[in-house]
N, C-alpha and C positions, 0 to 999 in steps of 0.2 A: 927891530922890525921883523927878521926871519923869527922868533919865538910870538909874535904876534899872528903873522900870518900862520905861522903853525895852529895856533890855540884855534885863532876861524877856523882853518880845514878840520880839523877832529869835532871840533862842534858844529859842522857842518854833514860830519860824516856821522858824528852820534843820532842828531837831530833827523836824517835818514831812515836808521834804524827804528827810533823810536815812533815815527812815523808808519813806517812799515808794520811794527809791533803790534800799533792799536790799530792799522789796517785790517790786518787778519786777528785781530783776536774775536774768537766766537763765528767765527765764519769755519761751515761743514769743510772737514778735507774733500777733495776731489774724488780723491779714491773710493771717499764710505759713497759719495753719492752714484759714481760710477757702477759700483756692488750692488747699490740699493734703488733705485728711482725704477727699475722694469716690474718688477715684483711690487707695488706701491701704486693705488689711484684714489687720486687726489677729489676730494669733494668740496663743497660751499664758494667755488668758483662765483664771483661774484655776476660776471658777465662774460663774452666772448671777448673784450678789449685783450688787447697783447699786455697790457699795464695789470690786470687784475688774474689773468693766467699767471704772470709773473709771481706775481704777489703769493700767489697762490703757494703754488712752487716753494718761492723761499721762506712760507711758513714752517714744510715740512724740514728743506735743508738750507740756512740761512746762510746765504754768503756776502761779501762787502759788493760782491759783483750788483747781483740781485740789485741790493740794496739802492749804490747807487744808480745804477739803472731806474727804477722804480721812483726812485729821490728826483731824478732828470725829468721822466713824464707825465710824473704828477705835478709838478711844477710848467708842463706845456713849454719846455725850451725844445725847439726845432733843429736840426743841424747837427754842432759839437757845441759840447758845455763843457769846457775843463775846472777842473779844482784840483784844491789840494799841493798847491807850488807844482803844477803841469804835470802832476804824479799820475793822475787819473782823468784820463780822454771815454767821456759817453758822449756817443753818437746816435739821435733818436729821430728817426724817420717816420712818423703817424702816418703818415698818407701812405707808404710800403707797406706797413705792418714790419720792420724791423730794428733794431735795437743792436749796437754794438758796448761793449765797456773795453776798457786798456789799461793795464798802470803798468809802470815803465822806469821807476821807483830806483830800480837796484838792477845790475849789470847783470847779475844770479838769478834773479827769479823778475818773471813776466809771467803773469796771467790773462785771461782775456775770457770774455761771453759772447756771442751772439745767437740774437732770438729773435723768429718771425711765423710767421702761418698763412696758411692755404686757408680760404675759404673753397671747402669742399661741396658734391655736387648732392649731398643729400641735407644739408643745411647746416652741417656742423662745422668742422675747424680742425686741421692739422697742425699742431702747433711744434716745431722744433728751438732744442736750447743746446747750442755748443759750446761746451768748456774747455777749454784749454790750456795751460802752463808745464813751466819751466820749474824744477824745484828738488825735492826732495823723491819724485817718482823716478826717474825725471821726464819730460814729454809728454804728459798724461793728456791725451785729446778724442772725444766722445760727443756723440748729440743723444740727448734724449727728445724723444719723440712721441705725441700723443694724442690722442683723440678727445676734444672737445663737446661733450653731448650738450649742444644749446636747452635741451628738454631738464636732460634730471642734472643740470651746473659740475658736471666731475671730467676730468681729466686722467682719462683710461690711457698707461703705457702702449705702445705699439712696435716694440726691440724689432720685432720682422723685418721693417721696413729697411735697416742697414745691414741686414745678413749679408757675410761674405765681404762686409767693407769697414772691418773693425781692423786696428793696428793691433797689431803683435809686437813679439820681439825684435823680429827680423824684418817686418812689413808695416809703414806706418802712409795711416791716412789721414786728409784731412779735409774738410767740408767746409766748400764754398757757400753758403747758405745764400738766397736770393734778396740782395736788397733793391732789386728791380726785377722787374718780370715774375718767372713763375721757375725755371730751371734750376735744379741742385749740380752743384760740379764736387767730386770729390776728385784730390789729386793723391797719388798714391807712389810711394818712394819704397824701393825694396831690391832688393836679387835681380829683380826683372826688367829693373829699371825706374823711368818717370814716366806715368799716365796719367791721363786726365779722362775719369770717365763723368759723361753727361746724362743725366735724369731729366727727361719732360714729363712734364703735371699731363696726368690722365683725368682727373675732373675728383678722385680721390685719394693721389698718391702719386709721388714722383717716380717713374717706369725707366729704368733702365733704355736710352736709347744708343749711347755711343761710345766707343773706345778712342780714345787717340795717345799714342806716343809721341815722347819728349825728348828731342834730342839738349843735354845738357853738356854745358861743358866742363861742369865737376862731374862728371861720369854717372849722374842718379842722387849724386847727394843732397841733401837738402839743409837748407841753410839751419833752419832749427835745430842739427840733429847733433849731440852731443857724445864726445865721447865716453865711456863706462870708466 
């Protein structure tokens, strides 16, 4: 009986792996796309929908994220869609304009996307995509940011817009994106402590309006953050 139940758990735990294996295989690391997406605008945008911006996107750096995301609102599932033995949670909101993915797969590595956009006040579209995981960086978390021209279908970077609210070594952020309303929260863990600073939409761009301190009672640390 115990060599039986041995045999389940190890093919329980191979069967993980190999799952995980064809998850990521052929999906951009994070890092080339964090390097590369500001320098890069994207054209043949099929329309302004968040599903064909996406699409767009993971032409140039394909990820399983993307993917199923894309897979979720093309199919018109509303809410949470899970697959995959509960490995992978997307989260699709059409009436917000935002998108979440999650897999949760392995104790080691989590990954996750969230993506949404502003309709801006000159008829285009701000459109942000947050990456984030646990892995081999380790912590790696970044929003790319972009300008949608309804006229000529391209997807122009816009890095400006999170100056000064990028993670370091020492300093790590990380962005609430809006999946109600219109306000950006980034929370920020570092030397200085826990903050929460808040962005209101100015009619083409989230504007800096407010600082607030966190009193924690791990002293600043934040649950994601791993030791070197």
């Amino acid at each position: 009986m115990k060599k039986v139940l041995l045999l389940t758990f190890i093919t329980l735990i191979t069967c993980t792996k190999v799952a995980g294996q064809s998850l990521f295989s052929g999906s951009t690391d994070l890092e080339v796309i964090a390097n590369e997406w500001e320098n890069k605008t994207l054209s043949g945008v099929a329309d302004g929908s968040l599903v064909s911006m996406l699409d767009c996107f993971n032409k140039k750096w394909p990820t399983w994220m993307l993917q199923s995301a894309i897979k979720t609102m093309k199919k018109g599932v509303v809410g949470r869609d899970t697959y995959n033995n509960d490995q992978i949670v997307v989260r699709n909101m059409p009436k917000n304009g935002f998108v979440q993915v999650d897999w949760w797969g392995d104790a080691e590595r989590h990954e996750f996307m969230r993506a949404c956009y502003w309709n801006r006040a000159n008829g285009n579209r701000l459109l942000g995509i947050y990456f984030g995981g646990t892995d081999n960086y380790p912590n790696i978390h970044f929003v790319c940011f972009y300008n949608y021209d309804t006229k000529k279908h391209t997807l122009t970077p816009e890095p400006q817009i999170i100056d000064g609210f990028r993670t370091t070594e020492v300093t790590k952020f990380y962005y609430d994106l809006p999946e109600e309303g219109k306000e950006l929260r980034i929370s920020e863990f570092g030397p200085r402590g826990h903050f929460i600073h808040t962005f209101k939409w100015d009619g083409m761009k989230p504007v800096f309006s407010k600082t607030e301190k966190i009193e924690d009672e791990a002293d600043g640390e934040h649950c994601d953050d791993e030791e070197e």
